[in-house]
VOPAGU-2260 file (C-alpha; in pm, 1 decimal, decimal comma):
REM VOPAGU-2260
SITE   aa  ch    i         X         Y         Z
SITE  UNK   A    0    8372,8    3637,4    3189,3
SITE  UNK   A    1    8058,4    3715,2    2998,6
SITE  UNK   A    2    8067,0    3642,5    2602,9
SITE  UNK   A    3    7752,9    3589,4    2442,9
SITE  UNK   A    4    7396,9    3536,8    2523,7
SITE  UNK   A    5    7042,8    3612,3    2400,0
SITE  UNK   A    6    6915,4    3964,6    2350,3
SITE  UNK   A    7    6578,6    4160,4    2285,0
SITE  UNK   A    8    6609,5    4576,8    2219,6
SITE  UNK   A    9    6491,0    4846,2    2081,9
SITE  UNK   A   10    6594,8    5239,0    2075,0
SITE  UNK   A   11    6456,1    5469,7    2272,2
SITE  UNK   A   12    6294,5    5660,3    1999,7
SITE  UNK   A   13    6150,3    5295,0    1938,5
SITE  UNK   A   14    5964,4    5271,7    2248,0
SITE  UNK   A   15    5866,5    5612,6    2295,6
SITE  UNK   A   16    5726,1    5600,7    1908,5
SITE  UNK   A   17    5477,3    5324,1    2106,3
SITE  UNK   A   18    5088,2    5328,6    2107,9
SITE  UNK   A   19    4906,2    5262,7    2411,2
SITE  UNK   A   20    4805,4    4926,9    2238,9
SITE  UNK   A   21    5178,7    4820,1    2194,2
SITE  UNK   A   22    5263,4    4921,9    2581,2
SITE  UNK   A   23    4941,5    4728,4    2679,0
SITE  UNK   A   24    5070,3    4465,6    2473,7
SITE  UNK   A   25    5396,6    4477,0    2605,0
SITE  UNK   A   26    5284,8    4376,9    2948,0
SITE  UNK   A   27    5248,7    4014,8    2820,2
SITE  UNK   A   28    5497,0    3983,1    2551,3
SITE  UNK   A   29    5786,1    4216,7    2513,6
SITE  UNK   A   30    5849,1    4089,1    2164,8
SITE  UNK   A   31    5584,4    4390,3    2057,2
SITE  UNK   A   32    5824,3    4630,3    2214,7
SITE  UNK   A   33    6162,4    4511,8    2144,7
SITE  UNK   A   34    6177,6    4398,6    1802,0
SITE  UNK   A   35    6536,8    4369,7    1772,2
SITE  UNK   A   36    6626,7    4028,3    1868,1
SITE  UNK   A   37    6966,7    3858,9    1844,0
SITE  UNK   A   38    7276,0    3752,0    1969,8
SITE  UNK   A   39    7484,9    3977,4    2216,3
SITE  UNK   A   40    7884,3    3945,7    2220,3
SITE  UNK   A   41    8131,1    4098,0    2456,6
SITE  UNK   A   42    8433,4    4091,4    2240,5
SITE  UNK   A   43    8825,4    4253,9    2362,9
SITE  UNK   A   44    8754,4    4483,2    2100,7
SITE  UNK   A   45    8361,2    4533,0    2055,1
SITE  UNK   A   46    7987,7    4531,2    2208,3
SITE  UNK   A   47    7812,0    4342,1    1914,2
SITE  UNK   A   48    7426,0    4357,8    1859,5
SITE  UNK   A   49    7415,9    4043,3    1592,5
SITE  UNK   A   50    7074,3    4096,3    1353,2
SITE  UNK   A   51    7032,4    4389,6    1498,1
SITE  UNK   A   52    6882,7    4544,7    1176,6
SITE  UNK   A   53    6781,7    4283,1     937,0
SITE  UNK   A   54    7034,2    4014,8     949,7
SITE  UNK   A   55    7340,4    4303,6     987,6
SITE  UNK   A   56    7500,1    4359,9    1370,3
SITE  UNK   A   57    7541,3    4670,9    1561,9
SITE  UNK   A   58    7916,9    4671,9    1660,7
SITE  UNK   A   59    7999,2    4925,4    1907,4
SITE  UNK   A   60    8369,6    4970,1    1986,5
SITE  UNK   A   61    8444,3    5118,7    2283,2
SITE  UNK   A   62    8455,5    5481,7    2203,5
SITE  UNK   A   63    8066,4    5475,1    2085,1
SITE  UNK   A   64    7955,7    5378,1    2427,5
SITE  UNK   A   65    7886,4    5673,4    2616,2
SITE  UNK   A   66    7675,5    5498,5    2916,6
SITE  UNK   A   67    7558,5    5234,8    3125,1
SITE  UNK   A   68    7288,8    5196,6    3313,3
SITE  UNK   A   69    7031,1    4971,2    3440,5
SITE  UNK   A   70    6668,7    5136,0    3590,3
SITE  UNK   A   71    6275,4    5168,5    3517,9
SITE  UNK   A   72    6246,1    5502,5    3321,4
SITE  UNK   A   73    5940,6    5629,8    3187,3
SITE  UNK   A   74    5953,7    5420,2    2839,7
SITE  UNK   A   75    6006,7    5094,6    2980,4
SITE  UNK   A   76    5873,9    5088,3    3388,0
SITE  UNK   A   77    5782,4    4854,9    3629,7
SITE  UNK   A   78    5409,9    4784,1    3474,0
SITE  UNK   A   79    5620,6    4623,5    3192,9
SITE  UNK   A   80    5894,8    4455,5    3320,9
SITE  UNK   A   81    5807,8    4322,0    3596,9
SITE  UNK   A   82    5825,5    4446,5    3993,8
SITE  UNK   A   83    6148,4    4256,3    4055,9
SITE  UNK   A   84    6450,9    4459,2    4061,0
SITE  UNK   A   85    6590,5    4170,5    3850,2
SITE  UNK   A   86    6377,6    4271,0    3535,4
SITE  UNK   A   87    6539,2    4609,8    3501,9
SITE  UNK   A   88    6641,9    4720,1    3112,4
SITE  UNK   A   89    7020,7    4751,9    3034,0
SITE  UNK   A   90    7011,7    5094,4    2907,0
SITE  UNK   A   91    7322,6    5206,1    2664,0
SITE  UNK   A   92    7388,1    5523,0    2572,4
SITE  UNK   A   93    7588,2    5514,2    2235,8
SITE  UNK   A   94    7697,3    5725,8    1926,5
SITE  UNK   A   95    7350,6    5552,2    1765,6
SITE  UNK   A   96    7145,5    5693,2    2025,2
SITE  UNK   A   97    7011,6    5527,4    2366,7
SITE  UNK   A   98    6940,8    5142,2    2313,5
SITE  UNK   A   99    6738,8    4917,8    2568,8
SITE  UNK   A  100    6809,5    4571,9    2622,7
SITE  UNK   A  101    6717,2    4243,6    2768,2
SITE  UNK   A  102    6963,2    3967,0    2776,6
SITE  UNK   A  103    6841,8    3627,7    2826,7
SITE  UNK   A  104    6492,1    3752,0    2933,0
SITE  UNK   A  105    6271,7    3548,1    3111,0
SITE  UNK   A  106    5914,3    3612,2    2998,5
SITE  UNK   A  107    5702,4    3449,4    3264,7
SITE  UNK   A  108    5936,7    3551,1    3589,3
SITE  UNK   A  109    6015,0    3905,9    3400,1
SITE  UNK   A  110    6382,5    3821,5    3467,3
SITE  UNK   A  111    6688,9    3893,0    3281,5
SITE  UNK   A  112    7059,4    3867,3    3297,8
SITE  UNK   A  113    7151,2    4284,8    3282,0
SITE  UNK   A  114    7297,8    4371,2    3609,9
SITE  UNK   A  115    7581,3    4075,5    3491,6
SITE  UNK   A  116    7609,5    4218,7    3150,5
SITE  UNK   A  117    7619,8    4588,3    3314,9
SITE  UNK   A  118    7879,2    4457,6    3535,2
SITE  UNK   A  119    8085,4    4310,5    3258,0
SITE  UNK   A  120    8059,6    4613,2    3000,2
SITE  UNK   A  121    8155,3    4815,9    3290,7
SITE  UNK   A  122    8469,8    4638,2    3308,8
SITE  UNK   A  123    8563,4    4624,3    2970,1
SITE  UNK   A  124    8512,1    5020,1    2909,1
SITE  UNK   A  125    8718,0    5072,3    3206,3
């Protein structure tokens, strides 16, 4: 099962908050548009966001995730992440608000590991 790996994010108020400089930049680094960076963890009891907000995790138990999905939207599209299916955000709709995520992203390929991770969280909120 999945436990940990490497994750980039941002809210959604984040990236619609934006300029057209940031998106442009975007397209070649996603570092300007996901400035959380971190550590995820899949725990029995928690989804933890490590240094999510200077050097303090997100933990979100079970109850504060509300949904999972993984798909281009209008804040984070194919342009940006790639025309691969495989460099779709992780989108999580929690008691925080809507978060975005990459895990293990893959700059130069635009891949990522989120249809495993959606896979896994699926599991554990079932």
């Amino acid at each position: 099962m999945i436990s940990s790996a490497e994750y980039a994010g941002a809210y959604a108020t984040e990236l619609e908050a934006a300029t057209a400089g940031d998106r442009t930049a975007g397209g070649i680094s996603q570092k300007v548009l996901f400035r959380h960076r971190g550590t995820i963890e899949l725990t029995p009891d928690q989804l933890v966001l490590n240094d999510w907000s200077v050097g303090r995790p997100l933990r979100l138990p079970r109850s504060a995730v509300l949904g999972i999905t993984r798909t281009y939207t209008d804040l984070y599209g194919r342009f940006i992440g790639g025309l691969l299916n495989s460099g779709k955000p992780l989108i999580v709709d929690t008691t925080e608000g809507r978060l975005y995520l990459l895990i293990d992203h893959r700059g130069f390929m635009e891949t990522n590991r989120n249809k495993a991770w959606e896979e896994a969280i699926r599991a554990w909120l079932a």
